[in-house]
SESEVO-878163 format. One record per residue (C-alpha): x, y, z; residue number from 0. Coordinates in nm, 4 decimals, decimal comma. Layout:
<atoms>
<atom X="X" Y="Y" Z="Z" nr="NUM"/>
...
</atoms>
This chain:
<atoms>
<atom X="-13,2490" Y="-10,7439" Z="-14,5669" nr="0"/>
<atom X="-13,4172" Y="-10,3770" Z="-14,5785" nr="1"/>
<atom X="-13,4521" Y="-10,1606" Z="-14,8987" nr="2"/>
<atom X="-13,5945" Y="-9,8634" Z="-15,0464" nr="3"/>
<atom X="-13,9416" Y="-9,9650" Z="-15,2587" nr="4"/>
<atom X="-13,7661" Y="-9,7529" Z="-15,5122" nr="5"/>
<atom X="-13,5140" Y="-9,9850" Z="-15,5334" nr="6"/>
<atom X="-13,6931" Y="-10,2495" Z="-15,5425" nr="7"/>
<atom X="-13,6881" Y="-10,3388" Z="-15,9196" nr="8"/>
<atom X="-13,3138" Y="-10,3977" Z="-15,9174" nr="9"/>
<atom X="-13,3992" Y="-10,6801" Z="-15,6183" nr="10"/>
<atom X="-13,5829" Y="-10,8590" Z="-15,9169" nr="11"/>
<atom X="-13,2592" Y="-10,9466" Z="-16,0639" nr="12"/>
<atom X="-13,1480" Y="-11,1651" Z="-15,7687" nr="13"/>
<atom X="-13,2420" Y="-11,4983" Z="-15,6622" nr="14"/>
<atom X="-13,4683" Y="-11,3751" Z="-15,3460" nr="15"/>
<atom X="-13,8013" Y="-11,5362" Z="-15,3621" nr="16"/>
<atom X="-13,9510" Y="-11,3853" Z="-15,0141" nr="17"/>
<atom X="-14,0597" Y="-11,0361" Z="-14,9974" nr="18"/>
<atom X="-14,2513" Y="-10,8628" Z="-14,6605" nr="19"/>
<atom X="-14,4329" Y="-10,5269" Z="-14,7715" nr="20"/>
<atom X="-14,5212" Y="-10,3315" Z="-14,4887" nr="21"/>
<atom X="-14,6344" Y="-9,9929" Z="-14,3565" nr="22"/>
<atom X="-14,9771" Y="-9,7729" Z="-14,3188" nr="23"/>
<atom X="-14,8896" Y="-9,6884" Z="-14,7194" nr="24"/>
<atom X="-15,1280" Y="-9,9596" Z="-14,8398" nr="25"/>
<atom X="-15,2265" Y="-9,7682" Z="-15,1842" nr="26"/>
<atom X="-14,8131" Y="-9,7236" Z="-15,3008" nr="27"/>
<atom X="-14,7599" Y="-10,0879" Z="-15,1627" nr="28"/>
<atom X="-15,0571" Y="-10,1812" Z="-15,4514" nr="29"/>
<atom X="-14,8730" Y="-9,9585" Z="-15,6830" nr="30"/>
<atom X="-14,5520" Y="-10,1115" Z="-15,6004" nr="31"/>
<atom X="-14,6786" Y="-10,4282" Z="-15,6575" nr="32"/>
<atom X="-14,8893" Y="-10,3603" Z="-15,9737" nr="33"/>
<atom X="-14,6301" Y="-10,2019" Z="-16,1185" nr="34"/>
<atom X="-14,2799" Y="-10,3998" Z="-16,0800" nr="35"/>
<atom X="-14,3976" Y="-10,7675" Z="-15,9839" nr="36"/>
<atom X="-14,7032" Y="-10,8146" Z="-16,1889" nr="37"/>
<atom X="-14,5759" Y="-10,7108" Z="-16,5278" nr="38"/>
<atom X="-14,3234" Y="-11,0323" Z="-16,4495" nr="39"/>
<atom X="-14,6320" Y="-11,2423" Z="-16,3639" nr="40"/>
<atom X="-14,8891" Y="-11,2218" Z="-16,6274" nr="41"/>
<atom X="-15,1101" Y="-11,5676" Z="-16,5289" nr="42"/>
<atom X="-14,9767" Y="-11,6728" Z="-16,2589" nr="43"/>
<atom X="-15,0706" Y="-11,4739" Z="-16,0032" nr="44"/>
<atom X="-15,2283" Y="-11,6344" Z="-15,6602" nr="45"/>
<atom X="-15,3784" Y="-11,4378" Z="-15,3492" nr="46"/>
<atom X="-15,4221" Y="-11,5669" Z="-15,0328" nr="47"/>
<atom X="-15,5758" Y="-11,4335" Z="-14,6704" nr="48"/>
<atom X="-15,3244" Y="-11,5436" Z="-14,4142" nr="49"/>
<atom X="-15,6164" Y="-11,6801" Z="-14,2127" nr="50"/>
<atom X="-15,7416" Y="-11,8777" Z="-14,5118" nr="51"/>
<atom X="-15,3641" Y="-12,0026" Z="-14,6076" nr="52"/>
<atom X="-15,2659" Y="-12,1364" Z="-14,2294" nr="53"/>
<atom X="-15,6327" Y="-12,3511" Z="-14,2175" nr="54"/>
<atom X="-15,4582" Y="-12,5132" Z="-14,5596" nr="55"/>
<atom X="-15,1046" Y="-12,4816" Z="-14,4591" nr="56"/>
<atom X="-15,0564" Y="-12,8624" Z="-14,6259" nr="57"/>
<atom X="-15,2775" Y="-12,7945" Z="-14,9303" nr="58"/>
<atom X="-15,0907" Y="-12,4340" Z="-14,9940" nr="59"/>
<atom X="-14,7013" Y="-12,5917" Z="-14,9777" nr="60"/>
<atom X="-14,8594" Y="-12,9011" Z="-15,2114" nr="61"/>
<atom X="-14,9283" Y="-12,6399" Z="-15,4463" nr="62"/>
<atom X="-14,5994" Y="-12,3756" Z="-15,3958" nr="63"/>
<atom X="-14,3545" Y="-12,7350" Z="-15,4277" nr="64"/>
<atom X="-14,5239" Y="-12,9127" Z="-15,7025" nr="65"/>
<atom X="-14,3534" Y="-12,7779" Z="-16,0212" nr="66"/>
<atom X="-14,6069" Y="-12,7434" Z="-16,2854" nr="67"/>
<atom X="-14,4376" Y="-12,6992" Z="-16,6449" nr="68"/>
<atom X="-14,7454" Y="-12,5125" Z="-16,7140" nr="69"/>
<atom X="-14,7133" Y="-12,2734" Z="-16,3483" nr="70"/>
<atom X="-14,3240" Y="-12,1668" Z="-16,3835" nr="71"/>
<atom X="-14,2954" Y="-11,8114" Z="-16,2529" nr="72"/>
<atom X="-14,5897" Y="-11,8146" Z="-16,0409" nr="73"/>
<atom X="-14,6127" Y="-11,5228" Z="-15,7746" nr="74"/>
<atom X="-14,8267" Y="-11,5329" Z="-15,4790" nr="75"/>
<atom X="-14,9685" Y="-11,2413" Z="-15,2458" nr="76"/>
<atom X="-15,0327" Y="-11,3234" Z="-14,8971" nr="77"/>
<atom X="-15,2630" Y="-11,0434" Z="-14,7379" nr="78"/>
<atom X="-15,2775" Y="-10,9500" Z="-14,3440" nr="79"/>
<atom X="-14,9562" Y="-11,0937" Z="-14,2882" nr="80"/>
<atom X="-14,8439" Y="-11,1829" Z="-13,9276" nr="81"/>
<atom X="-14,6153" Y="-11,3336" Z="-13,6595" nr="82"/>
<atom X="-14,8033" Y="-11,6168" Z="-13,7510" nr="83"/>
<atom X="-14,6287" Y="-11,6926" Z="-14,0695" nr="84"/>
<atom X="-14,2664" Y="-11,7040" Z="-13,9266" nr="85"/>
<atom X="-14,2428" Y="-12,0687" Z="-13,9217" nr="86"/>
<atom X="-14,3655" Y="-12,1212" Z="-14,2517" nr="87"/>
<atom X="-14,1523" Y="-11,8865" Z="-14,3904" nr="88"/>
<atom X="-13,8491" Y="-12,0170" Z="-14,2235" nr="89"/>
<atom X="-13,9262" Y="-12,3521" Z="-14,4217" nr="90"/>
<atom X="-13,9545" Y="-12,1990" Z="-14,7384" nr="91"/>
<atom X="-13,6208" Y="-12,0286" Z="-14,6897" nr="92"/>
<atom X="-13,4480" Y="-12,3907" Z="-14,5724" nr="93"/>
<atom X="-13,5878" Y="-12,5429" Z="-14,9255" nr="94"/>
<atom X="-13,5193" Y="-12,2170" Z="-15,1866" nr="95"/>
<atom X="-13,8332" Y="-12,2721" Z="-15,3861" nr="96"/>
<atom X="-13,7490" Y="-12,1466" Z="-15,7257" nr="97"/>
<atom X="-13,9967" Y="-11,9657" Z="-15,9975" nr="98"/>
<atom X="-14,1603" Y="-11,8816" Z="-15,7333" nr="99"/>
<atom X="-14,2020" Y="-11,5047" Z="-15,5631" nr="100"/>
<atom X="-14,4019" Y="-11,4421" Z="-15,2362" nr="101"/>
<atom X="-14,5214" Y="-11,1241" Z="-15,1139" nr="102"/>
<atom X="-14,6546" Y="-11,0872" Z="-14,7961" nr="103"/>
<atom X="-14,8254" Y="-10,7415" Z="-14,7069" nr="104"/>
<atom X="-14,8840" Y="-10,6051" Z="-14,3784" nr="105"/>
<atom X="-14,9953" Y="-10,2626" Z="-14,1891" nr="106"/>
<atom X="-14,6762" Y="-10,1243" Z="-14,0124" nr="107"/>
<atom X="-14,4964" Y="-10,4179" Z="-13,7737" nr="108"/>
<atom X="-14,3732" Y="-10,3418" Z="-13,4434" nr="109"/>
<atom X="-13,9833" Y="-10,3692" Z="-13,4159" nr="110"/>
<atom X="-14,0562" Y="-10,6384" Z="-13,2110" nr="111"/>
<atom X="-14,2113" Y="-10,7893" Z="-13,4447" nr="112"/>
<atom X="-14,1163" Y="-11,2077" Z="-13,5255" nr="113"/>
<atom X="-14,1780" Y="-11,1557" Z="-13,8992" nr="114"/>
<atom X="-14,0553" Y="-10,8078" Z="-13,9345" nr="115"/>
<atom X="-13,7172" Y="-10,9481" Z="-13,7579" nr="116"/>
<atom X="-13,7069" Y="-11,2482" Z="-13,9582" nr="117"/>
<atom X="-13,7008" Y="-11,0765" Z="-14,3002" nr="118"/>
<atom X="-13,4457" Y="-10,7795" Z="-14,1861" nr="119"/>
<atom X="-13,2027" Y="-11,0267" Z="-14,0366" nr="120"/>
<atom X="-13,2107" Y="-11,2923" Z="-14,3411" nr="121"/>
<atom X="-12,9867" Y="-11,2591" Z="-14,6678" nr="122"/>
<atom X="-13,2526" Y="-11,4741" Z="-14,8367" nr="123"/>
<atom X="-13,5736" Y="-11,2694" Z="-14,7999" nr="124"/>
<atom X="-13,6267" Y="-10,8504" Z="-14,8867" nr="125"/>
<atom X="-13,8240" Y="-10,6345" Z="-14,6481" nr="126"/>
<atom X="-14,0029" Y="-10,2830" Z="-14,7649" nr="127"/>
<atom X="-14,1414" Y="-10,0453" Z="-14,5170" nr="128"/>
<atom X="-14,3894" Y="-9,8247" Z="-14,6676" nr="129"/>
<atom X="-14,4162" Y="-9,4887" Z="-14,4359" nr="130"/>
<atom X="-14,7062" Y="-9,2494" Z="-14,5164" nr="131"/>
<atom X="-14,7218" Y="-8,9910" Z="-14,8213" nr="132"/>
<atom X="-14,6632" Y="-8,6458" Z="-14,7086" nr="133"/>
<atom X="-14,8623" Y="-8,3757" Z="-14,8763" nr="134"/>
<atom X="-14,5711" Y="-8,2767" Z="-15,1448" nr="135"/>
<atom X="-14,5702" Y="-8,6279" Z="-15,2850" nr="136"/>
<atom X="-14,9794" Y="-8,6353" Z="-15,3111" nr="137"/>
<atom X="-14,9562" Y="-8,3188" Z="-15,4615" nr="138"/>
<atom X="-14,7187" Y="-8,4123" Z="-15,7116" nr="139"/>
<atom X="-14,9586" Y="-8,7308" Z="-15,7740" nr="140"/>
<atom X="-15,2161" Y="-8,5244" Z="-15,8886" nr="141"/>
<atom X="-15,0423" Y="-8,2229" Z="-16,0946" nr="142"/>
<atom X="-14,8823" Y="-8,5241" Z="-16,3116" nr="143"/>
<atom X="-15,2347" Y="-8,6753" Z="-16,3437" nr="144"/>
<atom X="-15,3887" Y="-8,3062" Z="-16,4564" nr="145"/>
<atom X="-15,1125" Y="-8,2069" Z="-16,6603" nr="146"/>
<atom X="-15,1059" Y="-8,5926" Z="-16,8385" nr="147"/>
<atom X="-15,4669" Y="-8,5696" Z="-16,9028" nr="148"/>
<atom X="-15,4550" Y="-8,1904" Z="-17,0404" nr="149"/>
<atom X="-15,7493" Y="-8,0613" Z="-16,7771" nr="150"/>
<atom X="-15,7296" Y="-7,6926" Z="-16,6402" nr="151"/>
<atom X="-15,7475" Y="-7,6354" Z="-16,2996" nr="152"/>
<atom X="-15,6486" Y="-7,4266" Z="-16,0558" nr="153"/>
<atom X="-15,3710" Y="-7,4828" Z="-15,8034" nr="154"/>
<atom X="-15,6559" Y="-7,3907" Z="-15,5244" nr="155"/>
<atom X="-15,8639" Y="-7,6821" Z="-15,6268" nr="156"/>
<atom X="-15,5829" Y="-7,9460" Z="-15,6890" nr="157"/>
<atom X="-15,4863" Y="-7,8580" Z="-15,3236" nr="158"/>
<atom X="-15,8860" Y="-7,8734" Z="-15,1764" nr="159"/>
<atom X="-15,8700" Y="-8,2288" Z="-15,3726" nr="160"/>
<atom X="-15,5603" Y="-8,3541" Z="-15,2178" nr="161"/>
<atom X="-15,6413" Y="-8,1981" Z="-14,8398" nr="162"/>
<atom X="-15,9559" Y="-8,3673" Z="-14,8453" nr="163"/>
<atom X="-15,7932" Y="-8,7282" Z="-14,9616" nr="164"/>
<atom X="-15,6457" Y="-8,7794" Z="-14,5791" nr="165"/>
<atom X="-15,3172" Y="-8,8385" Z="-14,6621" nr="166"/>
<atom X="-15,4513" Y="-9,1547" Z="-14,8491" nr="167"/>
<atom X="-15,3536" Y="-9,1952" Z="-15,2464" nr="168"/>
<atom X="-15,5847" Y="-9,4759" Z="-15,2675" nr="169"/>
<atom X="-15,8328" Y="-9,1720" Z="-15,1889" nr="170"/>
<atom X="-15,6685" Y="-8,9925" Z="-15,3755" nr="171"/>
<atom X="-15,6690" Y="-9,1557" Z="-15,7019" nr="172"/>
<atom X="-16,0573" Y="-9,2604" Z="-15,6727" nr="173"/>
<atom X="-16,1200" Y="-8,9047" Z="-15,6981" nr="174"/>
<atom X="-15,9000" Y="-8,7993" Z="-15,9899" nr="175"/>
<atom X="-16,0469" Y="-9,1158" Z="-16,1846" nr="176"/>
<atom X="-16,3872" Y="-8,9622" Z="-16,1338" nr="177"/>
<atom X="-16,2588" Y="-8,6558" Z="-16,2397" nr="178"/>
<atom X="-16,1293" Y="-8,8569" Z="-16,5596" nr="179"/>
<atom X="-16,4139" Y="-8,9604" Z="-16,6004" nr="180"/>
<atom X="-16,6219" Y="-8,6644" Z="-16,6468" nr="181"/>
<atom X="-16,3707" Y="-8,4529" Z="-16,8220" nr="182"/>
<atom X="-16,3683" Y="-8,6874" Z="-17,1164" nr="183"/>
<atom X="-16,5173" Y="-8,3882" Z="-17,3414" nr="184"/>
<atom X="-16,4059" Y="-8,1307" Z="-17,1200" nr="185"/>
<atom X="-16,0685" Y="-7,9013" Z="-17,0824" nr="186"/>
<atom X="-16,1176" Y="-7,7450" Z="-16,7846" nr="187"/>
<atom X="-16,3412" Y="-7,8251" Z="-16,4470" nr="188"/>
<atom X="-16,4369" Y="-7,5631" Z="-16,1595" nr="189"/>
<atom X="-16,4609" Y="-7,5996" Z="-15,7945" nr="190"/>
<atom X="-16,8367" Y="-7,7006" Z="-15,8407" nr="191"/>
<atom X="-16,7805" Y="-7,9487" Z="-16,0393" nr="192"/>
<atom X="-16,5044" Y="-8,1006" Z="-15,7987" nr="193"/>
<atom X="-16,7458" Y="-8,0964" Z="-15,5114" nr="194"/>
<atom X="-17,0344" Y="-8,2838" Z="-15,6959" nr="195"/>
<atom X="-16,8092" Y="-8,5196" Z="-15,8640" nr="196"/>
<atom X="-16,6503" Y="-8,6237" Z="-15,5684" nr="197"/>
<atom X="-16,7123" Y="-8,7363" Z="-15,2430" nr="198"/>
<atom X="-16,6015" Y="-8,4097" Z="-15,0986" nr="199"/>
<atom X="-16,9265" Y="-8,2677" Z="-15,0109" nr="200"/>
<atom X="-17,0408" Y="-8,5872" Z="-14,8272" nr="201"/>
<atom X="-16,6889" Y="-8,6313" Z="-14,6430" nr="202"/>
<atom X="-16,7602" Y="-8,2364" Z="-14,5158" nr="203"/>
<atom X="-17,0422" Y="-8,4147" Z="-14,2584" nr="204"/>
<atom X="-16,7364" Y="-8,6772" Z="-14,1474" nr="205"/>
<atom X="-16,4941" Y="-8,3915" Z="-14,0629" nr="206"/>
<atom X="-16,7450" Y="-8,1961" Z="-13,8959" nr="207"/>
<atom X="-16,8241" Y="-8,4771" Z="-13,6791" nr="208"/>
<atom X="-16,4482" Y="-8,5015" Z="-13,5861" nr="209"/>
<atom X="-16,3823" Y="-8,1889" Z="-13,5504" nr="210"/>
<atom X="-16,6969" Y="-8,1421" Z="-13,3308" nr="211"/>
<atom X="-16,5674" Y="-8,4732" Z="-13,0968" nr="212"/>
<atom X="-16,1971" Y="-8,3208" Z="-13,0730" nr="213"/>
<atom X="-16,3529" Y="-8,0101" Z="-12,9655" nr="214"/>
<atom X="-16,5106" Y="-8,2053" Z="-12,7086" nr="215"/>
<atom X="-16,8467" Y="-7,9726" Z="-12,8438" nr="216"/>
<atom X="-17,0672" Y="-8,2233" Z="-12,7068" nr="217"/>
<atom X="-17,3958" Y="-8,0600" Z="-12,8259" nr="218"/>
<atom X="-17,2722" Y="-8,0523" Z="-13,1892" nr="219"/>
<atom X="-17,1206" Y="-8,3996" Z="-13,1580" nr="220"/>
<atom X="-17,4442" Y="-8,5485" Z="-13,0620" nr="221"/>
<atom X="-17,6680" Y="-8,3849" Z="-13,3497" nr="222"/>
<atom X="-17,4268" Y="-8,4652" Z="-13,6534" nr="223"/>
<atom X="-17,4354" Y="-8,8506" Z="-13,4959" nr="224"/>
<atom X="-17,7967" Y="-8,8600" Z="-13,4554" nr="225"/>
<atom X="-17,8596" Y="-8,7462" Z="-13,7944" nr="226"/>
<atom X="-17,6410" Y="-9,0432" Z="-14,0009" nr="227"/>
<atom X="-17,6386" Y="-9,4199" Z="-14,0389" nr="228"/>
<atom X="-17,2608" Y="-9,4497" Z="-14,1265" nr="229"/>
<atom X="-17,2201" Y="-9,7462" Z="-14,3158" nr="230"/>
<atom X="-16,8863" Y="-9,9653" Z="-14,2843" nr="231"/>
<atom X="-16,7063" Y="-9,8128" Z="-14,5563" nr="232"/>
<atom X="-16,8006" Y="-9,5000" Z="-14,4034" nr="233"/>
<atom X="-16,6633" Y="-9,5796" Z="-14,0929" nr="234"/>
<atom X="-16,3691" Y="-9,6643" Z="-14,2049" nr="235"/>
<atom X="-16,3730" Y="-9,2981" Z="-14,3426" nr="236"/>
<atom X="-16,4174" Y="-9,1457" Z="-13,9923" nr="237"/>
<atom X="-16,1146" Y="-9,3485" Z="-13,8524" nr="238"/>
<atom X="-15,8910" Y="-9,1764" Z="-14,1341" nr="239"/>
<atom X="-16,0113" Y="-8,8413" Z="-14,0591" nr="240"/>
<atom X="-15,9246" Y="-8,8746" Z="-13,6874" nr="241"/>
<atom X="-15,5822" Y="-8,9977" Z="-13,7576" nr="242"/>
<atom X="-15,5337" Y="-8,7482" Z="-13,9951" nr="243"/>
<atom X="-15,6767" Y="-8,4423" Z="-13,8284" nr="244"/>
<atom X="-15,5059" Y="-8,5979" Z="-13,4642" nr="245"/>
<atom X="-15,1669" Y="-8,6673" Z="-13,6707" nr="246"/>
<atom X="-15,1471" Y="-8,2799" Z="-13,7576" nr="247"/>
<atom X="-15,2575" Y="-8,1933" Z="-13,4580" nr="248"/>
<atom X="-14,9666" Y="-8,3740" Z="-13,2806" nr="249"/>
<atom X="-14,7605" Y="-8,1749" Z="-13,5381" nr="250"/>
<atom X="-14,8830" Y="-7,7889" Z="-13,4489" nr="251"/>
<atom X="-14,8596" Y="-7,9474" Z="-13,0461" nr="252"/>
<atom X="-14,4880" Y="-8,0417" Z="-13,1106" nr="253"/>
<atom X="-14,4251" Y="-7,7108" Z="-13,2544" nr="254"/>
<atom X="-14,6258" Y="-7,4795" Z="-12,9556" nr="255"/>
<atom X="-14,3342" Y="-7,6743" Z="-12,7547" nr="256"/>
<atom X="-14,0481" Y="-7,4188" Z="-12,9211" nr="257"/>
<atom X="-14,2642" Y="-7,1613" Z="-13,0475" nr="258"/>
<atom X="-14,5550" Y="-7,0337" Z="-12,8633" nr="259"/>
<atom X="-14,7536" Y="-6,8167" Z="-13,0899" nr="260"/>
<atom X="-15,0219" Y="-7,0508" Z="-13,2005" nr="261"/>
<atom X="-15,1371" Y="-6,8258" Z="-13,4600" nr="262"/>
<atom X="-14,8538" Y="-6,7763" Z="-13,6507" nr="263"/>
<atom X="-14,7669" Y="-7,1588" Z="-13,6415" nr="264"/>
<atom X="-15,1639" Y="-7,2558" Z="-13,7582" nr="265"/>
<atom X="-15,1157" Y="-7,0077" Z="-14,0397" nr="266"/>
<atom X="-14,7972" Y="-7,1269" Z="-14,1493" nr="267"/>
<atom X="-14,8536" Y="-7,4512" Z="-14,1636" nr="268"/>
<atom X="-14,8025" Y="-7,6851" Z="-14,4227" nr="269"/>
<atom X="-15,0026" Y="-7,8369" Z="-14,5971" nr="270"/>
<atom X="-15,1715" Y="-7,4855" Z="-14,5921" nr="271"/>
<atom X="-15,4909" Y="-7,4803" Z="-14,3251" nr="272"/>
<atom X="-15,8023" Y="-7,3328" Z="-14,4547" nr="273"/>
<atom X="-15,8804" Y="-7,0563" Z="-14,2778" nr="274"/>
<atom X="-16,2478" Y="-7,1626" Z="-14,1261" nr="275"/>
<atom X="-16,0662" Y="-7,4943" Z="-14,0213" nr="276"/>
<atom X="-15,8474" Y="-7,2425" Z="-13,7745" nr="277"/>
<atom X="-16,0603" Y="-7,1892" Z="-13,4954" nr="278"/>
<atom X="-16,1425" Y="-7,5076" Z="-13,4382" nr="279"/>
<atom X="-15,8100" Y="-7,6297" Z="-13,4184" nr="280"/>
<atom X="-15,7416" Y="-7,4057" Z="-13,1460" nr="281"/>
<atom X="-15,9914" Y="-7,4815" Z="-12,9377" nr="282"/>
<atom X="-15,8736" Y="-7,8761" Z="-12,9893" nr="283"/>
<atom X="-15,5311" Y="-7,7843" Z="-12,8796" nr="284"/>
<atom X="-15,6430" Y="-7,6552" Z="-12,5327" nr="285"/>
<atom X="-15,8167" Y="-7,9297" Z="-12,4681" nr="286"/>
<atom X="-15,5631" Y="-8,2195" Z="-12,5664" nr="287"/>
<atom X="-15,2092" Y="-8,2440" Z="-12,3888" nr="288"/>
<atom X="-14,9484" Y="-8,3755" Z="-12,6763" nr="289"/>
<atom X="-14,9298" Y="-8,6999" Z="-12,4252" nr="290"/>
<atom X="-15,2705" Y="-8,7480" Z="-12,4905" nr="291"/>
<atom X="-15,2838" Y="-8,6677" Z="-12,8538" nr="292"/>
<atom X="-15,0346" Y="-8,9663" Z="-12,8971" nr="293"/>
<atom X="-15,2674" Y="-9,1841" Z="-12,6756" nr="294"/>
<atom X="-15,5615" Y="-9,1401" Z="-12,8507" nr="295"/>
<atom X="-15,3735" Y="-9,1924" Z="-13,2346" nr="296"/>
<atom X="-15,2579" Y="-9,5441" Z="-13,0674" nr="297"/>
<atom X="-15,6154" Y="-9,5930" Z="-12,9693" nr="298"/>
<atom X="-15,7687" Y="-9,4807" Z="-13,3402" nr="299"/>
<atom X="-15,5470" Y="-9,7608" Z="-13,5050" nr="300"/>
<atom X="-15,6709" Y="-10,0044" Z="-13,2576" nr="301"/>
<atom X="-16,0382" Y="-9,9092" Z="-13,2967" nr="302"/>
<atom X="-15,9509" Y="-9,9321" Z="-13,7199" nr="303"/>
<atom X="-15,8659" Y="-10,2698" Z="-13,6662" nr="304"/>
<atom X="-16,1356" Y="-10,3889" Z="-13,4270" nr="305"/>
<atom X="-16,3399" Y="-10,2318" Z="-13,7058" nr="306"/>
<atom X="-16,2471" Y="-10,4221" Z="-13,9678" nr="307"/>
<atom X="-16,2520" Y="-10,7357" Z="-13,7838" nr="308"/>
<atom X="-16,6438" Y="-10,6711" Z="-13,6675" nr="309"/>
<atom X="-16,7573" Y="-10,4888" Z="-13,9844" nr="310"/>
<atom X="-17,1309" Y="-10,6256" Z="-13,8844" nr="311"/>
<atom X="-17,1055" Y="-10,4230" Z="-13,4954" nr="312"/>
<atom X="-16,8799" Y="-10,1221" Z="-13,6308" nr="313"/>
<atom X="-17,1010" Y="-9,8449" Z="-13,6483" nr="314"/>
<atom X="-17,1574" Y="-9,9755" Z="-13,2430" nr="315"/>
<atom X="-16,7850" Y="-9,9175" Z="-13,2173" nr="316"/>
<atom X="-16,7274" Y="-9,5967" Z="-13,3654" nr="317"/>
<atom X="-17,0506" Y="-9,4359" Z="-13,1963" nr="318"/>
<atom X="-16,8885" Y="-9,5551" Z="-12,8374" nr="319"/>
<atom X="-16,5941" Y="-9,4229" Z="-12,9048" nr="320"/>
<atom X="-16,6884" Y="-9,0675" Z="-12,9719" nr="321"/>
<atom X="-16,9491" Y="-9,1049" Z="-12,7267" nr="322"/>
<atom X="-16,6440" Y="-9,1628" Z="-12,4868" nr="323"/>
<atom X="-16,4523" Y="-8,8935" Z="-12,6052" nr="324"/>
<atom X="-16,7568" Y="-8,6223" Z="-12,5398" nr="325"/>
<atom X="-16,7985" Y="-8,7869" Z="-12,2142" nr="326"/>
<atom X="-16,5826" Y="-8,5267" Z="-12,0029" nr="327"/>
</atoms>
């Protein structure tokens, strides 16, 4: 069956074992799960790959239907969940393990997807989708944090913090810890502060480089790539700037379709677009159709994935795929 996560808690309180988080919301899936299924869960708490679980299927169901009077209550997290798990988790609903909990996590399934099907259709098992935070709810994120932790700051800067996050709290919430961190004898931080504290100034070179390749400013393109190393986790960085420059983009495109006065649409925008971000974004929507926009967000999740499978090759990948996008 499908719920709300913020109705998940009262789900606790019925005999469902078998829950399938999934969505592109990976940092409020951790906070779901840190927050309402591990405070039940103290000790025993067991993670698993999927890849590692399925090459000791028979080890991992010795261990889920032995019942240990020491191991009652024992949750376990599968991560990178799949199509691949359907059969086990058909099994698991035929036998109704008790004191037992399973969460499986995912990135957003397909509706065609075996698993995703599975756990909608069943009475027996929960399924969560986990859709993207908006720019309201990150906001919100980080006001509570400043206003819990007594630290001025203007709304200019909360809003430079929470732009510059891309859409990600996991981001996000690095950010204001750092923040924390240094404000421990302070009441009050400046914009200077922010952008040596953080990784603001650094991510500037990543959204250049984006910006430059959606411009299709080949020149500029070329320079920024020949002048850094990324390294994985910086790659990864990229890929969430071009989804979340390309997903707004696809948003101001959409709205050119009723309204044709670019200006007034860029400048209206929300959240609000910094003024020297304005020409750029111009120039990126005469050179991308809306069709295409949507084609190349399809082909920035794939490349996020093939990433992350081939961490050792993936500055390889990302070069040849800007490279490609310069090309005409």
């Amino acid at each position: 069956m499908i719920i709300k996560y913020f109705n998940l808690k009262k789900s606790l309180e019925k005999q469902i074992n078998l829950y399938l988080l999934h969505g592109k919301n990976s940092g409020l899936i951790e906070d779901t799960i840190n927050n309402i299924f591990k405070p039940n869960f103290s000790k025993n708490i067991f993670y698993y790959d999927e890849s590692e679980l399925l090459s000791n299927i028979e080890i991992f169901k010795e261990k889920i239907y032995n019942v240990s009077f020491f191991e009652n209550d024992k949750l376990i997290i599968i991560n990178r969940g799949s199509d691949k798990l359907v059969s086990l988790i058909k099994e698991l609903i035929e036998k109704k393990t008790k004191d037992l909990k399973i969460i499986i996590k995912s990135d957003a399934l397909e509706k065609k997807s075996k698993l995703r099907n599975l756990f909608e259709k069943s009475n027996e098992t929960i399924i969560v989708p986990f859709y993207e935070d908006d720019h309201q709810t990150l906001m919100n994120i980080a006001q509570k944090f400043f206003s819990l932790k007594k630290i001025k700051i203007t709304p200019e800067n909360i809003n430079l913090i929470v732009s510059k996050s891309m859409g990600n709290r996991i981001n996000l919430k690095n950010e204001l810890e750092k923040i924390d961190n240094f404000s421990k004898k302070k009441l009050s931080i400046n914009h200077e502060e922010i952008l040596k504290l953080t990784n603001l100034a650094e991510n500037y070179n990543f959204s250049e480089l984006v910006d430059s390749c959606l411009a299709k400013n080949k020149k500029k393109t070329l320079n920024i790539l020949n002048e850094n190393n990324s390294s994985n986790d910086e790659n990864i960085i990229i890929i969430k700037t071009f989804l979340f420059k390309l997903k707004r983009l696809k948003k101001i495109k959409e709205k050119l379709e009723n309204e044709k006065n670019a200006d007034h649409i860029i400048s209206s925008f929300r959240p609000p677009i910094f003024w020297k971000d304005k020409n750029i974004i111009k120039q990126q929507l005469e050179v991308w159709s809306l069709n295409q926009i949507k084609a190349l967000i399809k082909k920035v999740n794939d490349l996020e994935l093939l990433i992350k499978k081939n961490s050792l090759i993936s500055n390889q990948l990302i070069n040849n795929f800007i490279l490609e996008k310069i090309k005409n």
